[in-house]
ChimeraX commands (.cxc) that place a marker at each C-alpha (Angstrom):
marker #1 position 93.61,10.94,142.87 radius 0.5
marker #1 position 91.77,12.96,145.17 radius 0.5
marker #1 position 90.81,11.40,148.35 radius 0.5
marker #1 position 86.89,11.13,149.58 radius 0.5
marker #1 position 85.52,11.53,152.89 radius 0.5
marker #1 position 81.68,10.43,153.81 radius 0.5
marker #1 position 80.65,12.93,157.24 radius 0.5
marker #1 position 77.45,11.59,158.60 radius 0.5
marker #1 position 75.76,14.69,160.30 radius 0.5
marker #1 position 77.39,17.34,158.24 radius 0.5
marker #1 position 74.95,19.91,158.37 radius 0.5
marker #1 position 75.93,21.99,161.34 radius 0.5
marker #1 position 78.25,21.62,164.05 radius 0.5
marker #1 position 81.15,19.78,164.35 radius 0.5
marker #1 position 80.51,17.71,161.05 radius 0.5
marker #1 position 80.24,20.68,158.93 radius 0.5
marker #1 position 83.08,22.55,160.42 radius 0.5
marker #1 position 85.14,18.92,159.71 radius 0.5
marker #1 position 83.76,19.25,156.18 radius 0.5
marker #1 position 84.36,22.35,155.41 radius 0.5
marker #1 position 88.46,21.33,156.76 radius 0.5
marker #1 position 88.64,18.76,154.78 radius 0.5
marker #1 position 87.60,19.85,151.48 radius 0.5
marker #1 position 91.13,21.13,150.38 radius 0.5
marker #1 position 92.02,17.68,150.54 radius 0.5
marker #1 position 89.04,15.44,150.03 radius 0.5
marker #1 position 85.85,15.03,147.62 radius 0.5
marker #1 position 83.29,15.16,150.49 radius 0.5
marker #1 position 80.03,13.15,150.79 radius 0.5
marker #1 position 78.17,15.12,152.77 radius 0.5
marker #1 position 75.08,13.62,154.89 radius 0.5
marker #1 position 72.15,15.25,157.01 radius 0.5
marker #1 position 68.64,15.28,156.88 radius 0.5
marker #1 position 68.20,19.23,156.53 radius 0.5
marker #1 position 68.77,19.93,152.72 radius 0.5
marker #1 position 69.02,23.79,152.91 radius 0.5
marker #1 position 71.83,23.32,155.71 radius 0.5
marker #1 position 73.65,20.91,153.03 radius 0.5
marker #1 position 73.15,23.16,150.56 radius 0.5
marker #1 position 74.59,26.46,152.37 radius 0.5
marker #1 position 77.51,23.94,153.38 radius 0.5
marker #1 position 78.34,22.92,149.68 radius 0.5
marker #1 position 78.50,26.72,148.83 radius 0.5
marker #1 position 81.00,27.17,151.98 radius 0.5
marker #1 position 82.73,24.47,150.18 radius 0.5
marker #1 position 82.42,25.64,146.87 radius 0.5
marker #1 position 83.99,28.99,148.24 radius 0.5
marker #1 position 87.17,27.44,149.20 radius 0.5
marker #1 position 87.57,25.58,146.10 radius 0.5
marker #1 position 86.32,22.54,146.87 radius 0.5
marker #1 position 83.74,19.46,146.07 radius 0.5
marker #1 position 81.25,18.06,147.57 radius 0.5
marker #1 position 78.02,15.18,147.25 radius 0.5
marker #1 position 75.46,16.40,148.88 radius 0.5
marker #1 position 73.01,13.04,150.77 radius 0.5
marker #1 position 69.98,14.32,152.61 radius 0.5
marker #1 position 69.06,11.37,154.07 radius 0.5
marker #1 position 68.39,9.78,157.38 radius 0.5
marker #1 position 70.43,7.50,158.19 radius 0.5
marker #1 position 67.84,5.54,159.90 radius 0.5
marker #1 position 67.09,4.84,157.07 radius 0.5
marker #1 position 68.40,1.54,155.98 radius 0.5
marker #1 position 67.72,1.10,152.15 radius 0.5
marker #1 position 69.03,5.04,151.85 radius 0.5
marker #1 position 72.00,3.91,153.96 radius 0.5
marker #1 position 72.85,1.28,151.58 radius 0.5
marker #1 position 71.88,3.21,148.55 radius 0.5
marker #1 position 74.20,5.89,149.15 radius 0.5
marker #1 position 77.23,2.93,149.99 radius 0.5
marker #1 position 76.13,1.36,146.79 radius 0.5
marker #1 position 76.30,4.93,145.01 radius 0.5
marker #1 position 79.99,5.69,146.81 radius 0.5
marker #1 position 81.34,2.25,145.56 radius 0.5
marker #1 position 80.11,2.60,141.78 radius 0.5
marker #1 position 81.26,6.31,141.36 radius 0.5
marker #1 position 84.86,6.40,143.31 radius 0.5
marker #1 position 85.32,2.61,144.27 radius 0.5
marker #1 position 86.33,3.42,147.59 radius 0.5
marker #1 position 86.51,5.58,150.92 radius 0.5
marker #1 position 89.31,7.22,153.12 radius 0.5
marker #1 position 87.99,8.73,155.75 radius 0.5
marker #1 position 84.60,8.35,157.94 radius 0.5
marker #1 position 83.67,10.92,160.08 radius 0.5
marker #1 position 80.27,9.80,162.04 radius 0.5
marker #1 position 79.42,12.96,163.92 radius 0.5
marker #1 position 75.05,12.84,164.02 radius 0.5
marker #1 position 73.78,12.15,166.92 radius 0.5
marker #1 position 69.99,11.74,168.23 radius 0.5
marker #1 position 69.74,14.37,171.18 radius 0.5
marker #1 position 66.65,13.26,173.42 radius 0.5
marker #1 position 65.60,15.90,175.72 radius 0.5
marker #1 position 66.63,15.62,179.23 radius 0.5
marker #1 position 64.27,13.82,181.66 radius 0.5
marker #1 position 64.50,11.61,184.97 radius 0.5
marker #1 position 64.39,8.28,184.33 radius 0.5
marker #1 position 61.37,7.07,185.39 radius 0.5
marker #1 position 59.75,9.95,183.21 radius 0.5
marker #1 position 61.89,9.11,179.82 radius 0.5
marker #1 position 59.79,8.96,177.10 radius 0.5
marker #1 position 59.02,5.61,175.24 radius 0.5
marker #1 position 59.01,7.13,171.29 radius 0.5
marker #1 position 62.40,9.82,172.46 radius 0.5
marker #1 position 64.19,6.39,173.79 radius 0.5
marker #1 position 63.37,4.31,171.20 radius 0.5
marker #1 position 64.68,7.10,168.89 radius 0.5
marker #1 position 67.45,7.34,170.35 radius 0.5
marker #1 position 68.51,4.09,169.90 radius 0.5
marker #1 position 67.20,3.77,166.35 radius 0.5
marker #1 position 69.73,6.99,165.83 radius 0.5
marker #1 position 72.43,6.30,167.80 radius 0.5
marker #1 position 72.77,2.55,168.00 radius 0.5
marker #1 position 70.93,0.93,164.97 radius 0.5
marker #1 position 72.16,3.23,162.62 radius 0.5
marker #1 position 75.71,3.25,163.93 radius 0.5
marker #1 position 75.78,-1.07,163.44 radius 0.5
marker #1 position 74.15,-0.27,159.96 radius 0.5
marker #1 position 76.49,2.02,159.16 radius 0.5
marker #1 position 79.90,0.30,160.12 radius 0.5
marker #1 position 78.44,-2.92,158.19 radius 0.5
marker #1 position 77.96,-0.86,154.91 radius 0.5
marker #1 position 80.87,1.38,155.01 radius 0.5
marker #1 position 83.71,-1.08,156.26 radius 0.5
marker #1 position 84.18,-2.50,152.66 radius 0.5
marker #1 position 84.25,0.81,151.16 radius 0.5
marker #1 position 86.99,1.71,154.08 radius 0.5
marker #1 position 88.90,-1.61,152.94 radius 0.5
marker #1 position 92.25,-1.85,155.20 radius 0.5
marker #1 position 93.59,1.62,154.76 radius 0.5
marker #1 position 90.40,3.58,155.42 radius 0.5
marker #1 position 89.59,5.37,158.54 radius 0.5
marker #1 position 86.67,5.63,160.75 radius 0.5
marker #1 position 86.22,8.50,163.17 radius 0.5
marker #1 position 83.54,8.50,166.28 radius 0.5
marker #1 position 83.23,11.39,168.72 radius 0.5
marker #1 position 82.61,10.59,172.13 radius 0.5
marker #1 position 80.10,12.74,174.71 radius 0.5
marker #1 position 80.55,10.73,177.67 radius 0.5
marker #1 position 77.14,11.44,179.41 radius 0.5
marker #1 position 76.43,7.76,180.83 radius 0.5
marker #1 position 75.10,8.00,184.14 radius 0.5
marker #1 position 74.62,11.48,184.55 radius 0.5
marker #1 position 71.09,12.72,185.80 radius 0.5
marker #1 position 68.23,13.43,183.55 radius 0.5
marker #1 position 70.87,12.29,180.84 radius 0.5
marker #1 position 69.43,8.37,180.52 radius 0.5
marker #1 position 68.31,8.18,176.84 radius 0.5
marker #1 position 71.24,10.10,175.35 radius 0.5
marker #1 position 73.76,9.15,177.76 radius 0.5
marker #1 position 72.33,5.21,177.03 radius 0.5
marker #1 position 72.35,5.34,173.24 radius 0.5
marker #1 position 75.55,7.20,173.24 radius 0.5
marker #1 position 77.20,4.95,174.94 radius 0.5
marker #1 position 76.29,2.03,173.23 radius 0.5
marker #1 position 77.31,3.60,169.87 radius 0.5
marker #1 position 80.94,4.18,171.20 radius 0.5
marker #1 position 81.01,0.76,172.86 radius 0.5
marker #1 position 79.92,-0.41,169.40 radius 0.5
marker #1 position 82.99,1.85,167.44 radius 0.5
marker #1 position 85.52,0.32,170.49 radius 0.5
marker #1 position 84.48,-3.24,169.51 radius 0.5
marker #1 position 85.19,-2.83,165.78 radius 0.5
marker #1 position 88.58,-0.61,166.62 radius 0.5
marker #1 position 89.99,-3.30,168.48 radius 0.5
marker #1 position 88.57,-6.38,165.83 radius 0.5
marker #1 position 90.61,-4.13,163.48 radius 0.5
marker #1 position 93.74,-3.50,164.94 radius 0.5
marker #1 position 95.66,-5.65,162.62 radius 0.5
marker #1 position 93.63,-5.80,159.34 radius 0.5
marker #1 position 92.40,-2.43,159.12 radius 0.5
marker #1 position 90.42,0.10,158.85 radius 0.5
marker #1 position 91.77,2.12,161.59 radius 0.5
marker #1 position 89.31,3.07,163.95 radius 0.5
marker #1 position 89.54,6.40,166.27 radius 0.5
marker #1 position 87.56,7.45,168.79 radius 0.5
marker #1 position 87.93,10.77,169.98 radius 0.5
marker #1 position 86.37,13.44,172.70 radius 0.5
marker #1 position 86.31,17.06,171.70 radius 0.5
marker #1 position 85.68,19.25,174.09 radius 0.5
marker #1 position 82.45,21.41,174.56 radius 0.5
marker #1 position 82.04,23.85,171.14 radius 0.5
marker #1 position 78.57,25.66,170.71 radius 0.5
marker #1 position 76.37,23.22,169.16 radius 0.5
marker #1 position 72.83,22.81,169.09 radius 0.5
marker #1 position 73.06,19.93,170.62 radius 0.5
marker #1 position 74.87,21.36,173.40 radius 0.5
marker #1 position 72.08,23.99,173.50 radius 0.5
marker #1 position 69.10,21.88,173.92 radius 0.5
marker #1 position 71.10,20.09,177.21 radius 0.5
marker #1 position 72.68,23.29,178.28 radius 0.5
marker #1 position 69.90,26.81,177.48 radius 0.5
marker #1 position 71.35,29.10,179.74 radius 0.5
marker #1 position 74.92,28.30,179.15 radius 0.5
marker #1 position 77.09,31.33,178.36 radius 0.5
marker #1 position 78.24,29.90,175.11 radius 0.5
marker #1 position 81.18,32.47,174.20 radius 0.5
marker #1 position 83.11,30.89,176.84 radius 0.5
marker #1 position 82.77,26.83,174.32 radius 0.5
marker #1 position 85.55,26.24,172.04 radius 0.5
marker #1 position 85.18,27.54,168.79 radius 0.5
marker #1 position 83.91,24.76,166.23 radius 0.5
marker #1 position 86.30,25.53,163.52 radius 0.5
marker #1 position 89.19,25.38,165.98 radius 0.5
marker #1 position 87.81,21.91,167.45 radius 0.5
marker #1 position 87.57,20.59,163.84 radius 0.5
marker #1 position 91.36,22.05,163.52 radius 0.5
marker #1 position 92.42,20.44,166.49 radius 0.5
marker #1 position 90.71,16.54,165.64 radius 0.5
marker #1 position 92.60,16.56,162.35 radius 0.5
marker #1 position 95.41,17.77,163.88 radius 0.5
marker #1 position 95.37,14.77,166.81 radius 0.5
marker #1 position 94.45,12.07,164.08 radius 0.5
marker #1 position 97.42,13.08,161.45 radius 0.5
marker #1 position 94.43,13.60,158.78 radius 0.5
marker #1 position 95.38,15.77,155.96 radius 0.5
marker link #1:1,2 radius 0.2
marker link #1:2,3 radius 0.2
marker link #1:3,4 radius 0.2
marker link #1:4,5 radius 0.2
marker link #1:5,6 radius 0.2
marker link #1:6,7 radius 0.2
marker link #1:7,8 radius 0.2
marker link #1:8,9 radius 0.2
marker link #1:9,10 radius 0.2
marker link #1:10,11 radius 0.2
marker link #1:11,12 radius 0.2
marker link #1:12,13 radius 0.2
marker link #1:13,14 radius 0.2
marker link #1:14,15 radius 0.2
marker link #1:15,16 radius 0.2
marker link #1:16,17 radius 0.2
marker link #1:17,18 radius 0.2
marker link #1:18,19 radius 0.2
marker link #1:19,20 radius 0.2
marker link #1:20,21 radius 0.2
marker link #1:21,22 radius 0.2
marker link #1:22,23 radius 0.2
marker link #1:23,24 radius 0.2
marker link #1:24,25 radius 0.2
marker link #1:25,26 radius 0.2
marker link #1:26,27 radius 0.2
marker link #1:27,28 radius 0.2
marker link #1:28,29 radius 0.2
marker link #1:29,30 radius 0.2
marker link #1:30,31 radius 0.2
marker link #1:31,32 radius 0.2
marker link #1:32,33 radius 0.2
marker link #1:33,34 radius 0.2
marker link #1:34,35 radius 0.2
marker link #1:35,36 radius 0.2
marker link #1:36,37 radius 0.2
marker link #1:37,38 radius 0.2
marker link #1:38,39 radius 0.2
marker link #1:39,40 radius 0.2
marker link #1:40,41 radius 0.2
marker link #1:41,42 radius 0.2
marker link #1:42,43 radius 0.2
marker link #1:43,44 radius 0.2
marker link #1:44,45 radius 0.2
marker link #1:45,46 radius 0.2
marker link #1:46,47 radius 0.2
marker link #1:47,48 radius 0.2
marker link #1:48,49 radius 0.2
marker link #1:49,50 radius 0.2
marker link #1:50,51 radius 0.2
marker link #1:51,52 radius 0.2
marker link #1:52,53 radius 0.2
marker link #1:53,54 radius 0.2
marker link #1:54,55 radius 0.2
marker link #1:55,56 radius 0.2
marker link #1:56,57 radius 0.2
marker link #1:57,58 radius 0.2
marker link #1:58,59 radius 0.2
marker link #1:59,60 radius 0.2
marker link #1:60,61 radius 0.2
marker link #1:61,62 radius 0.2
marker link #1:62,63 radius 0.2
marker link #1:63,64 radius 0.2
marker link #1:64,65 radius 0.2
marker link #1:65,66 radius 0.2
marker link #1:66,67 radius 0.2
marker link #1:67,68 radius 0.2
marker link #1:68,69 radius 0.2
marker link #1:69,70 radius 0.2
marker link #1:70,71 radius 0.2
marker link #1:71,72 radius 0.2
marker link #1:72,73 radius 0.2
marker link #1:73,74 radius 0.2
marker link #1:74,75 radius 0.2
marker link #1:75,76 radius 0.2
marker link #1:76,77 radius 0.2
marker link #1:77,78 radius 0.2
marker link #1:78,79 radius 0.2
marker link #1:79,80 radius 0.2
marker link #1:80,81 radius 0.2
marker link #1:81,82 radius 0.2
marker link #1:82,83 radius 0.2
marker link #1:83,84 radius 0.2
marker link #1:84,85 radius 0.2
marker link #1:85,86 radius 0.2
marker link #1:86,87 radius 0.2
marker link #1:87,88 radius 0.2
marker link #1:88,89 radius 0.2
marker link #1:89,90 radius 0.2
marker link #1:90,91 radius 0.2
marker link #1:91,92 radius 0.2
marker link #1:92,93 radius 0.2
marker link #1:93,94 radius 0.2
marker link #1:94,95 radius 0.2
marker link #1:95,96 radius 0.2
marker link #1:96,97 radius 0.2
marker link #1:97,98 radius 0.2
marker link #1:98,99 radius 0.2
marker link #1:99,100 radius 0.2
marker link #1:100,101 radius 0.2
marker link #1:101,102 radius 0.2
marker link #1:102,103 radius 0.2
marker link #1:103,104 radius 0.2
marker link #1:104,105 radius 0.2
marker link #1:105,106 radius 0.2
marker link #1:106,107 radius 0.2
marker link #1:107,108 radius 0.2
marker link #1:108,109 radius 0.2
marker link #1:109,110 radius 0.2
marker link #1:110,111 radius 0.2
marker link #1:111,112 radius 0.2
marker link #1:112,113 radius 0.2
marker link #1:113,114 radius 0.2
marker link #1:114,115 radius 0.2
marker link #1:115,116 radius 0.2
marker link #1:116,117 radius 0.2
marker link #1:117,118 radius 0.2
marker link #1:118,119 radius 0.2
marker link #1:119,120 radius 0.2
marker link #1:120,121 radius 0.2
marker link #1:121,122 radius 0.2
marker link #1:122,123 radius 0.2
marker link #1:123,124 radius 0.2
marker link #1:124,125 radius 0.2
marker link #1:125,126 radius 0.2
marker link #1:126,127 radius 0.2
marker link #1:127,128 radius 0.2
marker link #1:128,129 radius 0.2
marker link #1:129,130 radius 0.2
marker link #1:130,131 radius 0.2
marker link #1:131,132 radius 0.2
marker link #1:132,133 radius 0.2
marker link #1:133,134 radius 0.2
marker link #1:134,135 radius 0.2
marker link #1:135,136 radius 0.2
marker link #1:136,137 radius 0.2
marker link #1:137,138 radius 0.2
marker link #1:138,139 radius 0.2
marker link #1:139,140 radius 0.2
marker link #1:140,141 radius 0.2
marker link #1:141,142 radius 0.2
marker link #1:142,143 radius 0.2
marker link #1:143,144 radius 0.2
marker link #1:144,145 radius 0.2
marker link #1:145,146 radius 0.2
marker link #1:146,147 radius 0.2
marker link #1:147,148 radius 0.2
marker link #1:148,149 radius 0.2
marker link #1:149,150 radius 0.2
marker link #1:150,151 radius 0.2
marker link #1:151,152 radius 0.2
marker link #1:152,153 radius 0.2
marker link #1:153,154 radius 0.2
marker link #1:154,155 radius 0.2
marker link #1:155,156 radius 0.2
marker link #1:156,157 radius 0.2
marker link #1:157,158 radius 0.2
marker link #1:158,159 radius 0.2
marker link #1:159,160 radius 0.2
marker link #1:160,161 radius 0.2
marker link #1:161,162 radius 0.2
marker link #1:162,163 radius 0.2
marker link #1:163,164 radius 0.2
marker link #1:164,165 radius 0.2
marker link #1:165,166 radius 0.2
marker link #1:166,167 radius 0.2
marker link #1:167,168 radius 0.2
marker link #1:168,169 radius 0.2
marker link #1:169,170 radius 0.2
marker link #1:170,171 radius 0.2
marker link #1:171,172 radius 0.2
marker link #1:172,173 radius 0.2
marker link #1:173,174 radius 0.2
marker link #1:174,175 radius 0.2
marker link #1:175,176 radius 0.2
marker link #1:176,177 radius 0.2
marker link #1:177,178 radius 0.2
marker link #1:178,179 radius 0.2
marker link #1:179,180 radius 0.2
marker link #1:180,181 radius 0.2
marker link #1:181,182 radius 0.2
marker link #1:182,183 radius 0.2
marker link #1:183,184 radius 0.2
marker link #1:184,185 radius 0.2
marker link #1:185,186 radius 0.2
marker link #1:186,187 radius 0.2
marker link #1:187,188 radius 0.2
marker link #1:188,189 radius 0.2
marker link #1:189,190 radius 0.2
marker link #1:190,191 radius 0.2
marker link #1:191,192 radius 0.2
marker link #1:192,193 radius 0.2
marker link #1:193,194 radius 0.2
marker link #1:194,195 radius 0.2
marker link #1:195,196 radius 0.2
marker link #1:196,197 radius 0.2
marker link #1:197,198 radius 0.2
marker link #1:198,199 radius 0.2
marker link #1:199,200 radius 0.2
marker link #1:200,201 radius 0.2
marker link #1:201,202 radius 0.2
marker link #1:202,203 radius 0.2
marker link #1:203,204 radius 0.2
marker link #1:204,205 radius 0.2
marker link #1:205,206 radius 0.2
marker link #1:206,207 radius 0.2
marker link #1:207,208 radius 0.2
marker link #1:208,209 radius 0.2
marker link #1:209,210 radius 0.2
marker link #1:210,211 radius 0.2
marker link #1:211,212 radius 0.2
marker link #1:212,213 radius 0.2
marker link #1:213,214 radius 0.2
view
């Protein structure tokens, strides 16, 4: 039976490059807002032989969020793997200058969604399931306040449920890859010289690799 795996923020980045690794192994359920990026991911995917769901949604959203749960359950019953890479990136400001809608969508991105998410896609995990969160520690750097903030409430969030779950499953990972040309990374870092970031494709490599996930 093949094995499914739901990446939130799969249209670019790190979620697409973990997509596009796991689709030898997995059905993936593929979630981002852009639909063109989803689409030129499912052909990726369709090049390698594999399958994929395409979701353009936002997970914001919370009737699309449990739409799409609802949808996952009825058609496979079940989930193996989570991989929650999207991420709100508000741009950099001091904070006494940090915008009221860019914070507040932060934590509508970040935070709300995150809770949302874990409550609708912990039954569909069941006890042998997996949950993956990727942590940017920013908190408390300058100009960083609404992303490092949000950020770090989502992965105080994911460290709450990994250790409620350390004995009745899902297993819950949190790990921190290390800096790969994203857009994010872009919009905090312009004038970076980017061909000295870790290749994404490597990075996605390399989580699998550290979580055993094949």
């Amino acid at each position: 039976m093949t094995k499914t795996a739901l990446i939130t923020g799969a249209s670019r980045g790190l979620g697409a490059a973990l997509a596009e690794a796991l689709c030898a192994t997995h059905h993936i359920v593929a979630l981002a807002r852009t639909t063109g990026a989803l689409e030129e991911l499912d052909d990726r995917i369709k090049a390698k032989g594999g399958t994929a769901t395409l979701a353009p949604m936002d997970i914001t959203d919370i009737d699309a969020m449990a739409t799409l749960c609802r949808g996952i359950f009825d058609r496979w019953g079940s989930l193996d793997l989570w991989a929650h890479t999207a991420v709100h990136a508000a741009p950099l400001a001091p904070t006494d200058h940090i915008d009221g809608k860019d914070f507040a969508k932060s934590l509508s991105g970040n935070v709300t969604a995150t809770s949302t998410l874990i409550t609708f896609v912990s039954p569909l995990l069941g006890q042998s399931g997996r949950a993956v969160f990727f942590d940017d520690p920013r908190a408390g750097q300058k100009f960083f306040g609404s992303y490092g903030a949000s950020k770090a409430a989502q992965i105080a969030l994911a460290r709450s449920w990994q250790a409620e779950t350390v004995n009745t499953g899902p297993r819950v990972d949190i790990v921190t890859p290390d800096a790969m040309p994203t857009a994010t990374r872009a919009r905090f870092f312009p004038g970076e010289n980017r061909d000295t970031l870790n290749d994404i494709h490597a990075q996605a490599a390399a989580v699998l690799a550290q979580l055993q996930v094949s």
